[in-house]
N, C-alpha and C positions, 0 to 999 in steps of 0.2 A: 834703372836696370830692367826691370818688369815693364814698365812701356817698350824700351828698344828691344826686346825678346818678345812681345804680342805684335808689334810690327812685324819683326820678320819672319814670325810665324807666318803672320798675315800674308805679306810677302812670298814667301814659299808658297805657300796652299795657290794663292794667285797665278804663280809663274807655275803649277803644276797643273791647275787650271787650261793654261795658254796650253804647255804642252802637247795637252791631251786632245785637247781640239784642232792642235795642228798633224798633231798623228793620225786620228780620224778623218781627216779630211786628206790628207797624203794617199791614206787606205783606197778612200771612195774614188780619188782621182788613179790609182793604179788599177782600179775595175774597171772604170771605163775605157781607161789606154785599153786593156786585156777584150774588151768588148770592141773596140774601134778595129785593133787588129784581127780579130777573129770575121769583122765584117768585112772587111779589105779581103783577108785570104779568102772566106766565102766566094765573094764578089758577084753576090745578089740577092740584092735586095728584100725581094719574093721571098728569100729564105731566113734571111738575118740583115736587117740593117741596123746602120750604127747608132749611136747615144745621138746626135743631132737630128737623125730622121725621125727618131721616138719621141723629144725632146719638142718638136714640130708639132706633132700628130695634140698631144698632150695639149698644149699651146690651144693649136685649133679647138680641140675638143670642152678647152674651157671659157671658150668665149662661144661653142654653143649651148643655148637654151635646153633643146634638147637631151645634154650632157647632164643636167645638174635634175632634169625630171626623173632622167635614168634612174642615179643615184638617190636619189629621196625615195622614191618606191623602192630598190632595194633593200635602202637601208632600215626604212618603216619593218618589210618582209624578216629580215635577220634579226633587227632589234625584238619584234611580237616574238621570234619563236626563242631568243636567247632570254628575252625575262620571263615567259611563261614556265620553259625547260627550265631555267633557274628555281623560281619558285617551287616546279614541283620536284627537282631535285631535292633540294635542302630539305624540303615536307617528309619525301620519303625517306633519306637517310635520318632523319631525326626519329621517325616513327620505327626504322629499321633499329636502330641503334637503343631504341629504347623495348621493342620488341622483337625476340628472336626468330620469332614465326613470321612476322613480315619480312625478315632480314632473307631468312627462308624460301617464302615464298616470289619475293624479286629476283632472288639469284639468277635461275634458268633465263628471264626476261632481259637482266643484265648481262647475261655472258650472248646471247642472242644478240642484243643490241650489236654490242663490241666488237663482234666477231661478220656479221653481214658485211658484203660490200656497198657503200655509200651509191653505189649507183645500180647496185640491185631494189636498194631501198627507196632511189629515187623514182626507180621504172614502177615499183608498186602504188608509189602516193602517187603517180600523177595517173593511173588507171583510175585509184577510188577519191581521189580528192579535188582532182586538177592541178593546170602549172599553178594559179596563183598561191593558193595556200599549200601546195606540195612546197614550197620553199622554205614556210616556216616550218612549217612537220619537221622537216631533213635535218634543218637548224636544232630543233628539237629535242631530236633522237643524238645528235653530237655531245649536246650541253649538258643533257640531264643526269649521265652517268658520274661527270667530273666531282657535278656539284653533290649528286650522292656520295660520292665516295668522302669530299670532304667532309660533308654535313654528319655522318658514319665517325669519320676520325676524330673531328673536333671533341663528338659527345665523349667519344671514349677516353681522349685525352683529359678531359675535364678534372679538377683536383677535386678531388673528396673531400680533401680536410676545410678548403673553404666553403663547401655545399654543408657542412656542420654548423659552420662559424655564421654563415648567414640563415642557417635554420633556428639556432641556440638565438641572434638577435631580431628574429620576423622580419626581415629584409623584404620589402611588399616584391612579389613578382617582376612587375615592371621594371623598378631599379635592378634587379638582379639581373634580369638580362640586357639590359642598356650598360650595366657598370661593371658586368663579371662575365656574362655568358659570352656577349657578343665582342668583347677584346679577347677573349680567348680562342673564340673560332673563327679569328679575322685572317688572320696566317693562314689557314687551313684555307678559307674561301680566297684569299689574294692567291694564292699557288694556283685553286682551280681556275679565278678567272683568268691568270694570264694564260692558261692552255685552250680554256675553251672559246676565248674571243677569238684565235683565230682560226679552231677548227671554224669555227660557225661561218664565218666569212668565207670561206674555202669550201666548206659544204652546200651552203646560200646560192652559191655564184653557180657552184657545179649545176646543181637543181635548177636553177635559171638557164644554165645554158643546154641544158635536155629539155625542160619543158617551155624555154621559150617565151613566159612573158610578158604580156606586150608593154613597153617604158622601163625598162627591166637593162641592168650591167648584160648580163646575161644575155640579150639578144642582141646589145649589140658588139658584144665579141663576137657572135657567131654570124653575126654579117660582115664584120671586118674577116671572119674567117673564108666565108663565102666569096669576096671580093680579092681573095691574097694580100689583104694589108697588112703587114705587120708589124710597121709602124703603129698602124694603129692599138693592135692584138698587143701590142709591149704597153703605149702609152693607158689602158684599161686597164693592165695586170699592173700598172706600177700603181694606180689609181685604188685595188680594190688593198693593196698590199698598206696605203696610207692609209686609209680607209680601217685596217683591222689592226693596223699601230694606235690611230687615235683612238679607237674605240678600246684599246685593252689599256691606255693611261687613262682612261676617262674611269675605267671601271674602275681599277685599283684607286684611283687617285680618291671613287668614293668610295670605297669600302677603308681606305682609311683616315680618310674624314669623320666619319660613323663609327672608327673605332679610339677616335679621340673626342665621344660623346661622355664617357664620365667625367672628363675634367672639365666640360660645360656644366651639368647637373648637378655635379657637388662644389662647384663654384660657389665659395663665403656669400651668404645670406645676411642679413641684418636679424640678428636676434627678435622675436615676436614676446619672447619674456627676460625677464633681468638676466642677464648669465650667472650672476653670484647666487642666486637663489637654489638651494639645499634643495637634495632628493626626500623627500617626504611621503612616500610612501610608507605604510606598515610591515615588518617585518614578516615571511612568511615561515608559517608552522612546515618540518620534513619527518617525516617516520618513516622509518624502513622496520620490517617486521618479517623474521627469519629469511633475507635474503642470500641469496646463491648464485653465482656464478662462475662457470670454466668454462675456458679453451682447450677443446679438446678434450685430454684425458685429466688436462692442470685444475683443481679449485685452487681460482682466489679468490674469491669470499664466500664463506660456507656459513650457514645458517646467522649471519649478520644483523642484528636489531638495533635501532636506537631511536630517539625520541629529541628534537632540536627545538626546543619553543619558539614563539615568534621573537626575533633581534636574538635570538643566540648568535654563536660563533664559538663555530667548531675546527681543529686543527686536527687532520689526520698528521702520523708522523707513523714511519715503516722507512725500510729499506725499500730499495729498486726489487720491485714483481712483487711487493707484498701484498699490491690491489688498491695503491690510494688513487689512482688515475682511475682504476674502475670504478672506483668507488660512487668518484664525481663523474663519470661519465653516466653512471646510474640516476644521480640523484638529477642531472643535468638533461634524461629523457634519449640520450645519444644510444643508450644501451638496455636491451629488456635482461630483466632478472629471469634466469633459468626456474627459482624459485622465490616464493615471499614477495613481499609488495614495495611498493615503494611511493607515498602519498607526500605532496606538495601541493599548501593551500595558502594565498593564493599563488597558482602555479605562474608566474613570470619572474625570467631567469636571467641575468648577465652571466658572462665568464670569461675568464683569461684561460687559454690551454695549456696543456704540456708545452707543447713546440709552437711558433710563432705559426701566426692566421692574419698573415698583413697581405694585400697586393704588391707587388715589389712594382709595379709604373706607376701608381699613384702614390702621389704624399702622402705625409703623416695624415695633413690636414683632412684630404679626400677620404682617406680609410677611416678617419675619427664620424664624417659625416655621413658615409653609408651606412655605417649600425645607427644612425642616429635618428629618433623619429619624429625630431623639428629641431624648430632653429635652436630652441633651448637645448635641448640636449647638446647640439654640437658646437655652441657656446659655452657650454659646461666642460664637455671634454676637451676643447681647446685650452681651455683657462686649467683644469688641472693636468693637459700633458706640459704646458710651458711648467707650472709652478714644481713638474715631477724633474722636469729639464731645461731649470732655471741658466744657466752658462749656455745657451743655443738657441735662443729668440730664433732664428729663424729656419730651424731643423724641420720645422712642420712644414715647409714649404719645400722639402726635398723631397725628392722618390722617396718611398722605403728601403730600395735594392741595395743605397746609399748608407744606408745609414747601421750602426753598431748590435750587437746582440742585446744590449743594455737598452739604445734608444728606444728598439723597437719594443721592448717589453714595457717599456714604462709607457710609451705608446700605448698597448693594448691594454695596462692599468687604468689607466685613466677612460679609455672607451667603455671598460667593463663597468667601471666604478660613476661615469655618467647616466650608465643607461637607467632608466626610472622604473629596475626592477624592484621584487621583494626579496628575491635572492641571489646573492651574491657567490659566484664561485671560483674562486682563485686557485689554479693550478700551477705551482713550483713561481710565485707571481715575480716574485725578487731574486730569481736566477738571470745570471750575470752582471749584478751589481755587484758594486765594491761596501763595502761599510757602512760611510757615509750614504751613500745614494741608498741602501739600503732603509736606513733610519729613516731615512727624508721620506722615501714610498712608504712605509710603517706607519709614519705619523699623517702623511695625507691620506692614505686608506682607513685608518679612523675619522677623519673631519670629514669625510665625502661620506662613510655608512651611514651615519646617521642612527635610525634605528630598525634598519632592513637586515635581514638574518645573513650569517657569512658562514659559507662550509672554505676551507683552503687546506691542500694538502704541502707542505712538504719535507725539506730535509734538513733545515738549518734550526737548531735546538733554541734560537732564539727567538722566533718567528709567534711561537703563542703569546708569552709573556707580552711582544711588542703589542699584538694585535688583541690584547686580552681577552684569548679565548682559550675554549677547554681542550685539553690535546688528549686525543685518541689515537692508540696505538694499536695497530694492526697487524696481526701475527697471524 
């Protein structure tokens, strides 16, 4: 039954396939009937001729030599000013986006940009520049806005809650924008390049055909202009029109290439040490010494002390806003105390959050390897998400987006509880489990601590006792 139902699936998508291709080509051939008759009623040439006369010209054009120097120099000219514009697009909306006085002071330049006409702007580069580089300039001045704008959106789009999640695990630079920054503002820059590839081509050709050139698209439209061919002047234009189709799949097609660069990088390694081998680090000492904190006009936590020795384990328990989230976001570095201190030695920290800190495009497995700071760790945290989500062998090789409010938590168990910190901090860790799977996290969060110190806050009365630690309550 499920074979003859993937067949016809298969089937359908194929014959929707055929469909669609036959519909599109119906389209293209009722343009050119519409072209064919508008040259008949024309009837001349000089002014409009048909799909065959164009179709000719094109033909000629590509068996000569000539034709193909045109195009290389062109294209060399658009291509320099679209990756130069590029790059310093992204540069500046990045520095704009992080500073609001560069944001500031580009504005006026960018509404100037925007607003000139392309061939006011053309007349001035070929005064101070000349034809040849006046065509990247032009190119330039097209490209650069787009890409600031998205390089601007991206930053601001950016999730906060994972710039914590990879600040709380030292996520080295590098990997962070190879596996988080740049899938995130891959969307942003696919949008701009398919607009700015073909401004660029459109503005390239323009600037060529004012300043002329010499091997250049550009000049030779404007001989086939000079001459009244228009066959020719068509079979050019449909020329630069392929020309800014190939070049706007070529671009998209690498930016997201590039953006399916994590799941090269966190690609399973071969373990460099045992996987079963115990976190052994020493437990880290925490004091907090009359601390304070509010929102606002709100204290939740007012003149707060306590004292954790190393391998203790402490359980906050309070109701919702009593401050045990602040508490750990305190002791966790995400948060300064209004007042009083707050001292961690030695200070290196895992954690589980409040609310889920997973990628939703990458696996379990990918997200266990990013906080991971070799092969051992993400050996470690594979072997306790299976043994956290024994019934699902192969759940780690799914998206996250996929996967249950349970999975993913014991997901981020087990990454917190790999990491080869001295402290350990668990936030609400065993929310969405059921009983059972409760117990099972309970009793593997004690074989993986070891004797590294644990603060965890939450709300289920049973949660100290499992995890034999002292419960503090917060009022």
């Amino acid at each position: 039954m499920r074979k003859g139902t993937a067949e016809g699936d298969r089937g359908e998508r194929e014959g929707g396939g055929l469909r669609r291709v036959i519909r599109r080509a119906a389209i293209i051939l009722a343009w050119l009937a519409l072209w064919q008759m508008a040259a008949l009623a024309v009837g001349n040439a000089l002014l409009l001729c048909g799909p065959a006369e164009a179709a000719s010209a094109l033909v000629r054009n590509l068996a000569d030599p000539a034709f193909w120097t045109a195009t290389a120099r062109s294209f060399e000219r658009i291509a320099l000013g679209f990756a130069a514009a590029g790059a310093l697009g992204l540069t500046a909306g990045a520095a704009a986006a992080r500073w609001a006085s560069v944001r500031d002071f580009l504005a006026p330049l960018l509404h100037v940009v925007k607003s000139t006409p392309v061939v006011c702007v053309i007349a001035l580069l070929l005064v101070g520049a000349g034809s040849s580089r006046a065509t990247s300039l032009v190119v330039g001045l097209v490209v650069a806005p787009p890409f600031y704008f998205a390089a601007l959106e991206a930053r601001g789009a950016r999730d906060r809650a994972l710039d914590e999640m990879l600040a709380v695990f030292a996520v080295p630079r590098l990997r962070r924008w190879t596996c988080v920054r740049w899938p995130q503002a891959a969307p942003f820059l696919r949008a701009a390049a398919k607009t700015a590839v073909g401004m660029a081509w459109k503005a390239g050709v323009a600037a060529e055909l004012i300043g002329l050139p010499a091997r250049s698209i550009g000049e030779h439209i404007y001989l086939a202009k000079l001459s009244l061919d228009t066959a020719d002047i068509i079979a050019w234009t449909v020329v630069v029109i392929a020309l800014g189709w190939l070049c706007e799949k070529a671009v998209v097609a690498l930016i997201d290439a590039l953006a399916r660069l994590p799941h090269l990088l966190l690609r399973e390694r071969p373990a460099t040490t045992a996987p079963d081998a115990p976190v052994s680090v020493p437990g880290a000492r925490v004091r907090l010494c009359g601390v304070a904190k509010s929102f606002g006009d709100h204290y939740v936590l007012d003149g707060l002390s306590l004292d954790v020795e190393p391998g203790g384990r402490l359980c906050a328990m309070a109701p919702s806003g009593a401050g045990k989230t602040t508490l750990l976001r305190l002791v966790a570095g995400l948060e300064q105390p209004d007042a009083g201190t707050v001292q961690i030695q030695p200070a290196s920290v895992s954690m589980v959050f409040q609310e889920s800190r997973l990628i939703e495009e990458l696996t379990g497995r990918e997200n266990l390897a990013l906080a991971a700071r070799d092969c051992g760790e993400r050996a470690r945290a594979a072997r306790l998400a299976a043994a956290l989500i024994p019934d699902a062998p192969d759940l780690l090789d799914r998206p996250v987006a996929q996967l249950s409010g349970g999975q993913r938590r014991r997901i981020e168990l087990a990454r917190a509880l790999a990491r080869d910190a001295s402290l350990v901090i668990l936030d609400e860790p065993f929310a969405n489990l059921d009983e059972a799977s409760r117990e099972t996290a309970a009793r593997l969060t004690l074989q993986a601590l070891g004797s590294r110190t644990l603060i965890i806050a939450t709300h289920h009365p049973d949660t100290p006792e499992a995890l034999q630690a002292q419960a503090l309550s917060l009022n």
